[in-house]
GULO-412155 format. One record per residue (C-alpha): residue number from 0; chain; z, x, y. Coordinates in Angstrom, 2 decimals, always signed. Layout:
<sites>
  drenke  kolse        Z        X        Y
     NUM      A        Z        X        Y
...
</sites>
This chain:
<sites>
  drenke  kolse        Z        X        Y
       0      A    -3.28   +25.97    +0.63
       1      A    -2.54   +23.33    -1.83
       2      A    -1.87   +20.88    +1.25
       3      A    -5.41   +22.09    +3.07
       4      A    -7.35   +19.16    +2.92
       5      A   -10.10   +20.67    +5.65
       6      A   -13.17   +21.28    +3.48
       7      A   -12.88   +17.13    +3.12
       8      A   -12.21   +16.82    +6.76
       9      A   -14.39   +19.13    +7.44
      10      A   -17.76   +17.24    +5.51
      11      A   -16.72   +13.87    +7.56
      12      A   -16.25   +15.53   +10.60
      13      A   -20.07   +16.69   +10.11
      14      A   -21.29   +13.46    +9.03
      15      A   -19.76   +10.92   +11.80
      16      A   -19.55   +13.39   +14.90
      17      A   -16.15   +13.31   +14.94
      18      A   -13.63   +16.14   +16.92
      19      A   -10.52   +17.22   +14.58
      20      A    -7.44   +17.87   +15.36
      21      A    -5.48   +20.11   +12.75
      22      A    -1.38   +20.73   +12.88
      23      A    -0.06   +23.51   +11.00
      24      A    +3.70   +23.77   +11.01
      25      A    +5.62   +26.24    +9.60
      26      A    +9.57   +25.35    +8.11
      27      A   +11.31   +25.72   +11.37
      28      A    +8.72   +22.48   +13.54
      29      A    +9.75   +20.17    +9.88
      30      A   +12.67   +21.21   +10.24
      31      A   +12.70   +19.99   +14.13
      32      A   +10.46   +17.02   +13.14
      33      A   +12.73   +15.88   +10.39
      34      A   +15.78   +15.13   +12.69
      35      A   +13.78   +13.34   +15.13
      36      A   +11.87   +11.19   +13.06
      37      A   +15.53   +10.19   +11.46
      38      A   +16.40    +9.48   +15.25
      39      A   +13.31    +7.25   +16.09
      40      A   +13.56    +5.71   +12.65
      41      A   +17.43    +4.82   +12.82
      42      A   +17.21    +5.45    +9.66
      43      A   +16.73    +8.31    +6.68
      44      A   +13.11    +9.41    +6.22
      45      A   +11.10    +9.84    +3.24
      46      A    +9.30   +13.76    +3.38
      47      A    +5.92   +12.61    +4.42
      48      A    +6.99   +10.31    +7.59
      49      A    +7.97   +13.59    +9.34
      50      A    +4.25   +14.57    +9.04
      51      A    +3.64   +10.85   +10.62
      52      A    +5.60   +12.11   +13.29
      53      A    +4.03   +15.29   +13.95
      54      A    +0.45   +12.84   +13.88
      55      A    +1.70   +10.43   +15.91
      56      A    +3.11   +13.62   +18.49
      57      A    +0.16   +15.23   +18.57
      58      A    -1.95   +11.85   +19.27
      59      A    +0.06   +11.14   +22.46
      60      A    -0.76   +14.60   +23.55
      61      A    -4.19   +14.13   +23.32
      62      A    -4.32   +11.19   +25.29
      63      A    -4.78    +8.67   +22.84
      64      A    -3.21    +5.26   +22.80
      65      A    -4.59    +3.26   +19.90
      66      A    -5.48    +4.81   +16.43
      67      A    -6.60    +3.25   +13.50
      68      A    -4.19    +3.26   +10.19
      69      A    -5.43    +3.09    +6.91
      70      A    -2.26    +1.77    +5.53
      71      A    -2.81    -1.14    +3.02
      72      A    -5.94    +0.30    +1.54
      73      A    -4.66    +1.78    -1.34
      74      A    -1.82    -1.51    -1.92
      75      A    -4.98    -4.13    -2.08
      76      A    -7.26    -2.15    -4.27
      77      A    -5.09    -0.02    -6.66
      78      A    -5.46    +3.17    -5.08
      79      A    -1.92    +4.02    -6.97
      80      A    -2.01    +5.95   -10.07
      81      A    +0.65    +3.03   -11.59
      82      A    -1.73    +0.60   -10.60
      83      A    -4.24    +2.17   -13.44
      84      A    -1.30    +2.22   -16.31
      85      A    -1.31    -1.90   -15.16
      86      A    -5.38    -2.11   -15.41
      87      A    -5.06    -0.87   -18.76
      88      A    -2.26    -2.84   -20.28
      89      A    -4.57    -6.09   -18.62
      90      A    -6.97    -5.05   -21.17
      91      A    -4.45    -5.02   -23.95
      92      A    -2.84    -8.42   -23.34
      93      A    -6.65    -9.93   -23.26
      94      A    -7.76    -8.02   -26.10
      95      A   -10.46    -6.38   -24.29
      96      A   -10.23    -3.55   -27.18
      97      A   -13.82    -2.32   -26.52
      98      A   -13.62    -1.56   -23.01
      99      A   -10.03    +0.18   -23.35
     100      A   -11.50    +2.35   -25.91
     101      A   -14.26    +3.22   -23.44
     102      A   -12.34    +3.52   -20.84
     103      A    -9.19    +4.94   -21.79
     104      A   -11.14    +8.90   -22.15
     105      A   -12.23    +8.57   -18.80
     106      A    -8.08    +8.55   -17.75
     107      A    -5.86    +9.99   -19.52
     108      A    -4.75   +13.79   -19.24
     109      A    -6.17   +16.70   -20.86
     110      A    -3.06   +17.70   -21.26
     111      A    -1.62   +16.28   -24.16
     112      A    +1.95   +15.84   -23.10
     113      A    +0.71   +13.93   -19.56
     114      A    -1.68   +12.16   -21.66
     115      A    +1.51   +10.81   -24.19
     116      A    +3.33   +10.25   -21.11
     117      A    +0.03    +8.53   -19.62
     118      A    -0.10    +6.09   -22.94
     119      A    +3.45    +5.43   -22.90
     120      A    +4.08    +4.13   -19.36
     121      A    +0.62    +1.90   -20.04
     122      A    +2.32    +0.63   -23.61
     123      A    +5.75    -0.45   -21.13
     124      A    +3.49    -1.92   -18.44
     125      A    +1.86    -4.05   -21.40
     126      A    +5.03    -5.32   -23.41
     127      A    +7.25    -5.65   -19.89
     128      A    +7.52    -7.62   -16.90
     129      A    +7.50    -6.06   -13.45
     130      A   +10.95    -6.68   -12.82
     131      A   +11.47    -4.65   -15.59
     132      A    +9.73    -1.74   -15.04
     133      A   +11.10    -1.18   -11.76
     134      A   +14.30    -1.77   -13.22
     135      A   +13.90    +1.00   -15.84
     136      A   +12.51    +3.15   -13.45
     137      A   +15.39    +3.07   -10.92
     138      A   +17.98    +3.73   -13.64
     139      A   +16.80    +5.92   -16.08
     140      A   +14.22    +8.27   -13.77
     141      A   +16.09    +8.67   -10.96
     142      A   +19.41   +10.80   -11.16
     143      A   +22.12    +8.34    -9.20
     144      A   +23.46   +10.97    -5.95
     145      A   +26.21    +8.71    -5.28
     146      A   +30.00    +8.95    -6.47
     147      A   +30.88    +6.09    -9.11
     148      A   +33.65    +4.74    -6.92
     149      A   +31.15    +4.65    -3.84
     150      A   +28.54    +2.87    -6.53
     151      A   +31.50    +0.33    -7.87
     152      A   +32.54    -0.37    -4.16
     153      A   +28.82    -1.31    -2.72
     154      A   +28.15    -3.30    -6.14
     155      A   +24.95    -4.80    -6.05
     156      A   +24.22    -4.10    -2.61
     157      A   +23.25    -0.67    -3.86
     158      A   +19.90    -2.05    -5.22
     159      A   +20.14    -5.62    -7.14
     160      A   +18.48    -7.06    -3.68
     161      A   +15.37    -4.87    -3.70
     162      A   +15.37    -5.96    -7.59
     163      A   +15.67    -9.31    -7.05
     164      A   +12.72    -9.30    -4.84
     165      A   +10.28    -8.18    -7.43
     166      A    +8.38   -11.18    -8.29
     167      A    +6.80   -11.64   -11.81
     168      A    +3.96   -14.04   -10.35
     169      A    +1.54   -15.86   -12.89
     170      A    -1.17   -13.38   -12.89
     171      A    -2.28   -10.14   -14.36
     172      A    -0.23    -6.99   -14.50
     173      A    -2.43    -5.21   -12.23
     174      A    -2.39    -8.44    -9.55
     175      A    +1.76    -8.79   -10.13
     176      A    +1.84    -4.71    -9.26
     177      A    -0.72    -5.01    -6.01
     178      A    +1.72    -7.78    -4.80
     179      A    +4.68    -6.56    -5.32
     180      A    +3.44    -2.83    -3.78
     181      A    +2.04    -5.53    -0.78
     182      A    +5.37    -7.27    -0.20
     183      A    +8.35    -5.68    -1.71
     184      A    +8.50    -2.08    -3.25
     185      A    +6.08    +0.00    -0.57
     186      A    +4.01    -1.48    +1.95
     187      A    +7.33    -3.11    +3.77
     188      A    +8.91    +0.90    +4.13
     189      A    +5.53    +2.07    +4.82
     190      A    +4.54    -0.54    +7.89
     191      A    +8.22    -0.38    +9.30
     192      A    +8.10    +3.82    +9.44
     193      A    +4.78    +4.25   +11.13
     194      A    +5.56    +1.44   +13.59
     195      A    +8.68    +3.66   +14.42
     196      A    +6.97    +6.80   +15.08
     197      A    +3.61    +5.35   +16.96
     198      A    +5.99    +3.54   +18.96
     199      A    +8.54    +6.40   +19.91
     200      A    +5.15    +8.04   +20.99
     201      A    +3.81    +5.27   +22.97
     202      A    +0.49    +4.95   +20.70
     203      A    +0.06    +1.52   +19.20
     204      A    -1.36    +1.65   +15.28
     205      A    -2.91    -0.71   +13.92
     206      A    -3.77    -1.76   +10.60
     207      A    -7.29    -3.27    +9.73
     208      A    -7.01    -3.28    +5.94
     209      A    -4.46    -5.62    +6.43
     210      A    -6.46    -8.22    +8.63
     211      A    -5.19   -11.10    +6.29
     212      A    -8.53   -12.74    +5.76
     213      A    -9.44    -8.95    +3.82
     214      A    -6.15    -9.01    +1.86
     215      A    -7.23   -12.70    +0.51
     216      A   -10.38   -12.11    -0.72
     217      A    -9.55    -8.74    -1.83
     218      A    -7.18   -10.29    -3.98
     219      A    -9.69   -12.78    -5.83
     220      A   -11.52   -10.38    -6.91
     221      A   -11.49    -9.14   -10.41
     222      A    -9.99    -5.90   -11.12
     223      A   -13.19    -4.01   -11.95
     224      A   -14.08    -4.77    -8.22
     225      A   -10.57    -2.39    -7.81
     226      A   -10.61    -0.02   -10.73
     227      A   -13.11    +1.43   -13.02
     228      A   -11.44    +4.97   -14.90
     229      A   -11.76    +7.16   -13.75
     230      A   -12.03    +5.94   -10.31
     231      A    -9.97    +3.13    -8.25
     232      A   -10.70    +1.62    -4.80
     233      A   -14.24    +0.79    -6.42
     234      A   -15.16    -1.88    -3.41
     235      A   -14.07    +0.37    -0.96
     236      A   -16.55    +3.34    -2.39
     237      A   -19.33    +0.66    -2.63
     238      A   -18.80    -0.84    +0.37
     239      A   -18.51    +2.84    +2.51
     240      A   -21.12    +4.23    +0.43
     241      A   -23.86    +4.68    +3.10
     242      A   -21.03    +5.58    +5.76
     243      A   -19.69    +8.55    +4.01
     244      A   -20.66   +11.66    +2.40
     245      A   -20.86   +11.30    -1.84
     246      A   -18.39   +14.40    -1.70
     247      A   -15.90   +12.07    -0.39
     248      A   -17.12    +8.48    -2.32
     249      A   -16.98   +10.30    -5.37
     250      A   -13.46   +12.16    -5.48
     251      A   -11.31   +11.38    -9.01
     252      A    -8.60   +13.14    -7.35
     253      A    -5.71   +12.18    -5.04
     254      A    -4.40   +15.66    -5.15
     255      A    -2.47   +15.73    -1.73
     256      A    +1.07   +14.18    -3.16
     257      A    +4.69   +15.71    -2.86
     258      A    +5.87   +17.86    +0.53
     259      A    +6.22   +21.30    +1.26
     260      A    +9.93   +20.75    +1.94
     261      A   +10.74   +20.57    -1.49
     262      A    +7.80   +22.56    -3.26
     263      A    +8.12   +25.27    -1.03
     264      A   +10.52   +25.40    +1.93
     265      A   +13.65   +24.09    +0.12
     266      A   +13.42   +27.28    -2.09
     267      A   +11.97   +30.00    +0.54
     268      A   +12.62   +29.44    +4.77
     269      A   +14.78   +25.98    +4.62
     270      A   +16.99   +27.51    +1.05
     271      A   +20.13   +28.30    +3.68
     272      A   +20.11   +25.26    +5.68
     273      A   +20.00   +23.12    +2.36
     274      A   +23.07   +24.76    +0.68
     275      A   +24.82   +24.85    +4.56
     276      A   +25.22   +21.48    +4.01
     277      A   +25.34   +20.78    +0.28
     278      A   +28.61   +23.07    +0.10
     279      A   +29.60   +22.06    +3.59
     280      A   +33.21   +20.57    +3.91
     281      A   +31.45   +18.13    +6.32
     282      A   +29.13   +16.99    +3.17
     283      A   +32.58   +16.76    +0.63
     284      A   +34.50   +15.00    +2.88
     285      A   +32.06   +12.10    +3.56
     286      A   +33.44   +10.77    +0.20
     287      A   +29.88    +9.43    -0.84
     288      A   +28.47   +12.18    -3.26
     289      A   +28.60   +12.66    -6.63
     290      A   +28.85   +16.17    -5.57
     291      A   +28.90   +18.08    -9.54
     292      A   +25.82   +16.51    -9.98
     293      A   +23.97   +17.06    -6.77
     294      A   +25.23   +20.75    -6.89
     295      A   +23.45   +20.72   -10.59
     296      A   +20.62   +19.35    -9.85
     297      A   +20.13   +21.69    -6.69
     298      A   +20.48   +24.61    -9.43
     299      A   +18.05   +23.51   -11.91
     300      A   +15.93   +22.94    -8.73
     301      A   +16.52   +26.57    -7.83
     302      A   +15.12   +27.88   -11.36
     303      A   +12.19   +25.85   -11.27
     304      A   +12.69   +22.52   -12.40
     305      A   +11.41   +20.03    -9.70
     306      A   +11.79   +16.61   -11.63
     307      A   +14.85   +16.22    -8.90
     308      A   +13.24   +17.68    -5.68
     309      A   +12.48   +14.68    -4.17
     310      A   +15.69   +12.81    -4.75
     311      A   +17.37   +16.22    -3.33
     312      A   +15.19   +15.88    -0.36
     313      A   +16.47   +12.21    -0.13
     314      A   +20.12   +13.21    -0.16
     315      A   +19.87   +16.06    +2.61
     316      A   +17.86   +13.21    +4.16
     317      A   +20.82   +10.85    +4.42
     318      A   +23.36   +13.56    +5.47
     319      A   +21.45   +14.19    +8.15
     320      A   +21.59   +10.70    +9.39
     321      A   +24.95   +10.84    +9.74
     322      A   +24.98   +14.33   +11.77
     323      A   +21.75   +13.06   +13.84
     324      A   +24.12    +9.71   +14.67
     325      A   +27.03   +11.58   +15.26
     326      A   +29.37   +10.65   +11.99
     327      A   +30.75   +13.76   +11.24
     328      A   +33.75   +13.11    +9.32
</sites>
């Protein structure tokens, strides 16, 4: 239930005319999904691509060749909850004190340890550079799965590039975070996975937020034409506003974030598969993992806390591009 989005689906199928198509999978279809959206991919996949292969499965069955992706929408108009933390640190650095006193109510949590945390990340994204931030994020909020020798051995390789990439342009913090989301740090991933699945399905996606003539003037705009607490993606409300329902134009929530595989499966159906190959010999031989600390995390996991789920997810997700490519040590 927490990953039903129909009632939504349900008011826009109403309004346009539309005919849904729902897919409900249980553990054992992931599970399936999983390994074959590694094999299309050539690569390890992040937990929600496997539902982009299930979409992209279910649209070749239905006879469709061409679909329509929204991809890019929420990278040109802040649609990210990090994009807000940069709105309000804009306000900050131009002394806009009014308007962040206004505003700030209409944002942070209720609860008053998200709400700290809320303040905090916007008081970084004010005193520090993009670069930065990413840095920080990468090695202090992240636990690192690999074993030091494997880490000393692939050097920089290991993540300096993707660092190095992150531009500090001369603009504001929200524009520097919208570019960087646009054409280093998410978009990139994003484009390259779904053209792997719509193409190992024979469906052609394409991408109309991105027509480049949008992304342009999207990004001269000022940022109230992007966010406004407590809503973002203000231009696309406004400009959809006759189109679709005001249930819809006036959601504050993204709520649909995280994967069953790790808030659910990984601890009920999917538990024995996971620790098959976390204790596996296989998985201790392969010389990669900082296996005490994996097996840790997977315990504190176990008793509830899910700071480390998704990184866990990313780990099984690597192992099982070796098996799926036949590197089985």
């Amino acid at each position: 239930p927490v990953y039903d989005e129909r009632p939504y689906i349900e008011i826009i199928a109403a309004h346009t005319g539309v005919q849904t198509n729902y897919i409900s999978p249980g553990a054992d279809d992931a599970m399936a999904w999983w390994q074959k959206a590694i094999w299309l991919n050539d690569l390890p996949v992040a937990s929600g691509f496997v539902s982009q292969y299930a979409l992209m499965k279910k649209t070749r069955q239905e006879g469709i060749k061409v679909l329509l992706s929204g991809q890019g929408s929420d990278e040109i108009s802040g649609g990210y909850r990090h994009a807000t933390y940069r709105y309000f640190a804009d306000l900050l650095r131009q002394f806009k004190l009014h308007s962040f006193g206004r505003e700030i109510g209409h944002f942070l949590s209720k609860n008053p340890v998200k709400a700290m945390g809320d303040f905090g990340k916007i008081m970084m994204s004010t005193m520090m550079p993009e670069s930065t931030l990413y840095d920080l994020e990468s090695r202090y909020y992240r636990f690192e799965p690999f074993h030091r020798d494997f880490v000393n051995e692939a050097g920089d390789e290991a993540g300096g590039k993707l660092l190095r990439r992150i531009g500090n342009i001369p603009a504001s913090r929200l524009a520097n975070f919208l570019y960087n989301m646009m054409h280093t740090t998410s978009l990139q991933t994003l484009l390259h996975f779904e053209d792997r699945m719509s193409m190992g399905h024979s469906v052609e996606s394409r991408v109309p937020f991105l027509d480049h003539d949008l992304v342009e003037f999207v990004f001269s705009l000022p940022a109230s034409y992007k966010i406004r607490p407590p809503y973002r993606k203000i231009l696309h409300r406004k400009a959809l506003k006759e189109c679709v329902p005001s249930e819809i134009s006036s959601r504050k929530d993204k709520g649909i974030f995280g994967s069953p595989f790790y808030n659910n499966w990984f601890k009920g159906p999917l538990k024995s598969f996971v620790e098959d190959i976390l204790y596996s010999a296989e998985f201790r031989r392969r010389g990669i993992w900082n296996l005490p600390d994996i097996h840790k995390r997977w315990r504190g996991y176990l008793q509830g806390n899910s700071r480390d789920a998704e990184m866990l997810f990313n780990v099984i997700s690597l192992e099982l591009w070796f098996r799926v490519f036949g590197d089985t040590k």
